[in-house]
VOVOMAR-938164 format. One record per residue (C-alpha): residue number from 0; residue in one letter; y, x, z. Coordinates in Angstrom, 1 decimal. Layout:
N
@seq->NUM	type->A	yy->Y	xx->X	zz->Z
...
END
This chain:
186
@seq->0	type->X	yy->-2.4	xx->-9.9	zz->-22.2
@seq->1	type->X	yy->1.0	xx->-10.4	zz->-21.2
@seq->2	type->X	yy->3.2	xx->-7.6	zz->-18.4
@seq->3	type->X	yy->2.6	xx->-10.4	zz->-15.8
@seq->4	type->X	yy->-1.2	xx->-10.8	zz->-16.3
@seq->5	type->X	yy->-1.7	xx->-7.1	zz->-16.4
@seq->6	type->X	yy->0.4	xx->-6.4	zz->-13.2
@seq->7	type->X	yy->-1.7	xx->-8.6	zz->-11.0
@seq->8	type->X	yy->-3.6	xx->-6.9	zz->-8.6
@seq->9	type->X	yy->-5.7	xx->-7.4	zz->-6.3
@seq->10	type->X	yy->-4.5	xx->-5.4	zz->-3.1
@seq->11	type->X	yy->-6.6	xx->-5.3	zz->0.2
@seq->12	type->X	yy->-5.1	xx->-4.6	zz->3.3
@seq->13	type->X	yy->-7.2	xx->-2.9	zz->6.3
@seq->14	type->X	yy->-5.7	xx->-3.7	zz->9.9
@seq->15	type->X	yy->-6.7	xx->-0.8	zz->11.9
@seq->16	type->X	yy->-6.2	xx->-1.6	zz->15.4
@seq->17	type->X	yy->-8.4	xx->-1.8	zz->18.6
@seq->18	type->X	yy->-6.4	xx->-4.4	zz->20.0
@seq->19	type->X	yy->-6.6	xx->-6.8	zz->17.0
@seq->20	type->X	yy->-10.0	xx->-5.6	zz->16.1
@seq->21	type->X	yy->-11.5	xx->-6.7	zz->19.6
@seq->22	type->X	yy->-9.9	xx->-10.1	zz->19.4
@seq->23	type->X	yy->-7.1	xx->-8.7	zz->22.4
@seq->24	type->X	yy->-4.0	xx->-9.5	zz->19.9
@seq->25	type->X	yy->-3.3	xx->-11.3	zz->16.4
@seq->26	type->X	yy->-2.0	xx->-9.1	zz->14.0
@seq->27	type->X	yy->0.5	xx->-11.0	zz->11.9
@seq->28	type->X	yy->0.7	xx->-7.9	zz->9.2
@seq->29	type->X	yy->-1.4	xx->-9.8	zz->6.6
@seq->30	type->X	yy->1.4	xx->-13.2	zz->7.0
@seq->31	type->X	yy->4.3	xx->-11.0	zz->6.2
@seq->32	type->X	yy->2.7	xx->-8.8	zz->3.7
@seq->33	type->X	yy->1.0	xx->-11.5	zz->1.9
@seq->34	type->X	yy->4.1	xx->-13.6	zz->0.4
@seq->35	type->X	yy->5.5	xx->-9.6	zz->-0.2
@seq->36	type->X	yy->3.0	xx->-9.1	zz->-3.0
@seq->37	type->X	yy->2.6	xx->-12.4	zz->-4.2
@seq->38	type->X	yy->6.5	xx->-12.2	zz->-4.9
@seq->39	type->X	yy->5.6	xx->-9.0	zz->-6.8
@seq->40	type->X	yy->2.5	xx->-10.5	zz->-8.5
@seq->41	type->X	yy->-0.1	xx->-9.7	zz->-7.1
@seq->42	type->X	yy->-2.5	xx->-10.9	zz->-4.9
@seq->43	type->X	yy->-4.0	xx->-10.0	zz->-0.9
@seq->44	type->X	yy->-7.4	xx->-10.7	zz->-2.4
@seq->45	type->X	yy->-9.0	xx->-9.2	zz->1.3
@seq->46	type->X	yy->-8.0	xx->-8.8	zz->4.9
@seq->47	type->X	yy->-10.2	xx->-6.2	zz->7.2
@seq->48	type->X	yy->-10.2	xx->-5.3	zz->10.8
@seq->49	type->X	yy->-11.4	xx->-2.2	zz->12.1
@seq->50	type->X	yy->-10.4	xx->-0.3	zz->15.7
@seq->51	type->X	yy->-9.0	xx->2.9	zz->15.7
@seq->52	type->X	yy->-12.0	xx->4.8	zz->15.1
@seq->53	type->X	yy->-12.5	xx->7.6	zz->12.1
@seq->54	type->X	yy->-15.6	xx->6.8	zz->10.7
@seq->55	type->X	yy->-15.0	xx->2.8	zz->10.6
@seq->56	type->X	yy->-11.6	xx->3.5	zz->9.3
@seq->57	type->X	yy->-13.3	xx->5.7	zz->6.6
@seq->58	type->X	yy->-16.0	xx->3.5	zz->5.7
@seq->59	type->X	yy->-14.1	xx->0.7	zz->5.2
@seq->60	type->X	yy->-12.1	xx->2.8	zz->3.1
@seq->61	type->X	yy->-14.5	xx->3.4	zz->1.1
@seq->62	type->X	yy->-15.8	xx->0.0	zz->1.0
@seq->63	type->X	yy->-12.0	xx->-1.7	zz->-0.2
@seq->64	type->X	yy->-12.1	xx->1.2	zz->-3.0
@seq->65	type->X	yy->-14.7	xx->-0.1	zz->-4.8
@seq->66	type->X	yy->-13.3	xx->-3.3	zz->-5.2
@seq->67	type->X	yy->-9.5	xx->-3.1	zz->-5.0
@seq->68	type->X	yy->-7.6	xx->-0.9	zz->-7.3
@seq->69	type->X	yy->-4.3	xx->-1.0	zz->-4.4
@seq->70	type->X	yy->-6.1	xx->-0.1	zz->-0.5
@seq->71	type->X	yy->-3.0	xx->-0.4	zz->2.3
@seq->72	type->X	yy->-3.9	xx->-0.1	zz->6.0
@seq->73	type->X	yy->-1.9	xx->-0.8	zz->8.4
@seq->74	type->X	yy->-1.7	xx->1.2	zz->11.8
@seq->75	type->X	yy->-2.8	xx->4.3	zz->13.5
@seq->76	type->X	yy->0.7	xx->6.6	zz->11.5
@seq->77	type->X	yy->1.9	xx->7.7	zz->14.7
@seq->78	type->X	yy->0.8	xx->11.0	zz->17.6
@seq->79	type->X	yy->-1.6	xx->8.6	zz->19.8
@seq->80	type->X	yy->-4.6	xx->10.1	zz->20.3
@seq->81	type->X	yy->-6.2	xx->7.1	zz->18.9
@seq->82	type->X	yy->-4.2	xx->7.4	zz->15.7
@seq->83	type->X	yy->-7.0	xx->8.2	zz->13.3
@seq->84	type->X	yy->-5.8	xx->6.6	zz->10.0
@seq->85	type->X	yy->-4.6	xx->9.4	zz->8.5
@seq->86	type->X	yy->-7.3	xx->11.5	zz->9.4
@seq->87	type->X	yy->-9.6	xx->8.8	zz->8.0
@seq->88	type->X	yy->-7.8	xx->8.5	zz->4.7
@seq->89	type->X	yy->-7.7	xx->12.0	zz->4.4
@seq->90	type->X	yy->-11.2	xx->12.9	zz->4.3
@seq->91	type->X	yy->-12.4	xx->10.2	zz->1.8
@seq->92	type->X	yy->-9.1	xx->10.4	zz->-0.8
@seq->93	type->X	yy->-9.9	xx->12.7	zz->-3.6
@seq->94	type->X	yy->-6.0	xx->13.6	zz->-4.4
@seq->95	type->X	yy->-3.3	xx->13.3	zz->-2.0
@seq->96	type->X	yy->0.0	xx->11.6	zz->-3.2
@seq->97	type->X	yy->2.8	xx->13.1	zz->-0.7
@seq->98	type->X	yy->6.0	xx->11.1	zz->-2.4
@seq->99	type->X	yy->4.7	xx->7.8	zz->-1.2
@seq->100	type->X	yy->4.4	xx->9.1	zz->2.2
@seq->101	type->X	yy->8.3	xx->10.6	zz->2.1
@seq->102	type->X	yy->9.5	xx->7.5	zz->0.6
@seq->103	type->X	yy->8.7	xx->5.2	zz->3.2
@seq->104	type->X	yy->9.6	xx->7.6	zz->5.9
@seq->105	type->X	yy->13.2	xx->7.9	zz->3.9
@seq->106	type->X	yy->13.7	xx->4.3	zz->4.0
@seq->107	type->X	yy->12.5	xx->3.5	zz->7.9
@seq->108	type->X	yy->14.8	xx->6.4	zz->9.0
@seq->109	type->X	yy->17.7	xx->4.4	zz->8.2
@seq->110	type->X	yy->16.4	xx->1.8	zz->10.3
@seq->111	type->X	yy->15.0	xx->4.2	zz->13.0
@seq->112	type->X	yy->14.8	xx->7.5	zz->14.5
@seq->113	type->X	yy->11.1	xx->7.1	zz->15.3
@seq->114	type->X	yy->9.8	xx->7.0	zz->11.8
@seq->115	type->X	yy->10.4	xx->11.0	zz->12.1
@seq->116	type->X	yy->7.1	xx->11.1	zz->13.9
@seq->117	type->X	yy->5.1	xx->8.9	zz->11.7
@seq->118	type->X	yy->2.4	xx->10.8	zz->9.7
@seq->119	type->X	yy->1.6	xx->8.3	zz->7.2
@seq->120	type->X	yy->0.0	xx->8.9	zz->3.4
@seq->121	type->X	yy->-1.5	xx->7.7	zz->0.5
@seq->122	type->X	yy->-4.1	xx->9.4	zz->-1.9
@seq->123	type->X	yy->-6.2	xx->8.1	zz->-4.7
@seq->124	type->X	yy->-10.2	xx->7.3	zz->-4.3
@seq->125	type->X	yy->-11.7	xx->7.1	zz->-8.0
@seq->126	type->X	yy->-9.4	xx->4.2	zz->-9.5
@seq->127	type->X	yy->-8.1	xx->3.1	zz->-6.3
@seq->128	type->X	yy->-4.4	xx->3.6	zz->-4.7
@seq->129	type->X	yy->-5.0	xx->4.1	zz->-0.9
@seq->130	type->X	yy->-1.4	xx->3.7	zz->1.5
@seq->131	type->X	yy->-0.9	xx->4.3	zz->5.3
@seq->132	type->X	yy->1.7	xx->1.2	zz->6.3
@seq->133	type->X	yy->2.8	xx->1.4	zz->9.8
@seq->134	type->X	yy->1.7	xx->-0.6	zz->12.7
@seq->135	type->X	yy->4.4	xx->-2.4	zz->13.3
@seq->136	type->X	yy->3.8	xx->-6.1	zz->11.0
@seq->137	type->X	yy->7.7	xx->-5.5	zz->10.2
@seq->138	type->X	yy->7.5	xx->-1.9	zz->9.5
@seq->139	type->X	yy->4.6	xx->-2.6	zz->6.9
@seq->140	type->X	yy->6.5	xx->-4.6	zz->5.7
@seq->141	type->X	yy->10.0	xx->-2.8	zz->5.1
@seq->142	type->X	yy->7.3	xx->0.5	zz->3.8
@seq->143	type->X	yy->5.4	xx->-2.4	zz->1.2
@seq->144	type->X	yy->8.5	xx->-2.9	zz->-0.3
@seq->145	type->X	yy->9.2	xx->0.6	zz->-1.0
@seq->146	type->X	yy->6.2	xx->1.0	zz->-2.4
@seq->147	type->X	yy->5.0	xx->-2.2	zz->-4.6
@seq->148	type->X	yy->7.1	xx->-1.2	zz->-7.3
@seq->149	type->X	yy->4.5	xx->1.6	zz->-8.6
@seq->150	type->X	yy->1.4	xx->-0.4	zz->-8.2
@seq->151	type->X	yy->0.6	xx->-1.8	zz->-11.3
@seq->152	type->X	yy->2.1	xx->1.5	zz->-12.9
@seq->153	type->X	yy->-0.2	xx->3.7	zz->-10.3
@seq->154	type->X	yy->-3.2	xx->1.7	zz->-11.2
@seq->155	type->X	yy->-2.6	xx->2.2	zz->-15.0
@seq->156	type->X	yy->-2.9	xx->5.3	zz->-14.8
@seq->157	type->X	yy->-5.5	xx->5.1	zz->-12.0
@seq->158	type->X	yy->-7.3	xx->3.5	zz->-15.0
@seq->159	type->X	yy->-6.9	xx->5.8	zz->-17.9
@seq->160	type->X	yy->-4.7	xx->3.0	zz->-19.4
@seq->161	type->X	yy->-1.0	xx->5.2	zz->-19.9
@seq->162	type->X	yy->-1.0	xx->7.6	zz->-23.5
@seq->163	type->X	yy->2.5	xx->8.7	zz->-22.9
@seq->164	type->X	yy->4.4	xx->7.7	zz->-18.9
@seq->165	type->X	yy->7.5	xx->8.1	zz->-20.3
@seq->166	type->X	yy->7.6	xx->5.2	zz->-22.8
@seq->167	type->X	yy->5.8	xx->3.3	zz->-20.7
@seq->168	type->X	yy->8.1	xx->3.7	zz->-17.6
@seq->169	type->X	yy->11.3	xx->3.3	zz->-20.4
@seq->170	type->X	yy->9.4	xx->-0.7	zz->-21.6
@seq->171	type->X	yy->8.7	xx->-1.1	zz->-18.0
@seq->172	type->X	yy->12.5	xx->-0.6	zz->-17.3
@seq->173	type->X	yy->13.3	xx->-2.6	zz->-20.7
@seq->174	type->X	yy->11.2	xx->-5.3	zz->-19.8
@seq->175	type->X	yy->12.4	xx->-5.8	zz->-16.2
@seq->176	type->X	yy->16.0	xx->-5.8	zz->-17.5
@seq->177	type->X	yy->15.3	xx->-8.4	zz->-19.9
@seq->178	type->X	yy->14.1	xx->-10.2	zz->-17.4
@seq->179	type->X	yy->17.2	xx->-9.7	zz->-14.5
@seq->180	type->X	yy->19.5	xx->-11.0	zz->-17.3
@seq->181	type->X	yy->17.1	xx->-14.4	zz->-18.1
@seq->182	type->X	yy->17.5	xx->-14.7	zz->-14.6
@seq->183	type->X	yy->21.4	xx->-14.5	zz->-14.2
@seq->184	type->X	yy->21.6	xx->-16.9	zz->-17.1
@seq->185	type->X	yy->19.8	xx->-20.0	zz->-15.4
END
């Protein structure tokens, strides 16, 4: 199996919104965050709608682990007193993973002030990757590209599949080097 067949995931996204999930608005998360992953090879294999309600948000969490080895949602981050997703994600993930979190509130503080308040996660459930994206289609966005760099290296290792992280992270850089220079030569 070659880097690109073994990095292709398949990545569910879980739209948790009352708005969108009673029909009141589109959500146009999954059409920006789609082309996103295909660009980094993987796949949005499933698209879910849920309102902003713990135990849906938390079932369907669930659910997507099962099948998905990457589960992003998308809303609920912020102090609203509907804002359940992190509360939902917390009580089904099994190990917290705080960096994710810090990351994408690093890179959306240089584009605003508000991402200060946003309260957003990610934590592993069995084999699967579970991330809090913001709200805001955009936002998820601008967070998903933080982020999709450690999938397939999360779900490796998710999997048992990594002996040693440090060689593997040292071909993974080898490798995508390779392939920036076969780039600048065409």
């Amino acid at each position: 199996m070659n880097g690109a067949e073994r990095a292709r995931l398949s990545v569910a996204l879980l739209l948790c919104s009352d708005r969108a999930a009673s029909g009141a608005r589109d959500d146009a998360t999954a059409a920006l965050l789609a082309p996103a992953l295909a660009a980094a090879g993987h796949v949005l294999a499933t698209t879910r709608i849920v309102p902003d309600e713990l135990p849906a948000i938390a079932a369907a969490l669930r659910e997507l682990a099962l099948v998905h080895p990457i589960v992003l949602t998308s809303g609920g981050t912020g102090l609203a007193r509907r804002d359940v997703t992190v509360e939902a994600t917390r009580s089904v993930i099994e190990r917290e993973v705080p960096g994710i979190g810090e990351a994408m509130r690093a890179r959306s503080l240089a584009v605003t002030p508000m991402a200060m308040v946003s309260r957003a996660t990610a934590g592993t459930l069995g084999g699967c990757l579970i991330i809090n994206l913001p709200g805001s289609p955009r936002g998820a966005l601008d967070c998903l590209e933080v982020v999709v760099p450690i999938f397939a290296h999360a779900a490796r290792l998710l999997a048992g599949a990594v002996r040693d992280c440090q060689v593997e992270v040292a071909a993974e850089r080898a490798a995508q080097g390779a392939a920036e220079g076969e780039d600048r030569t065409r």
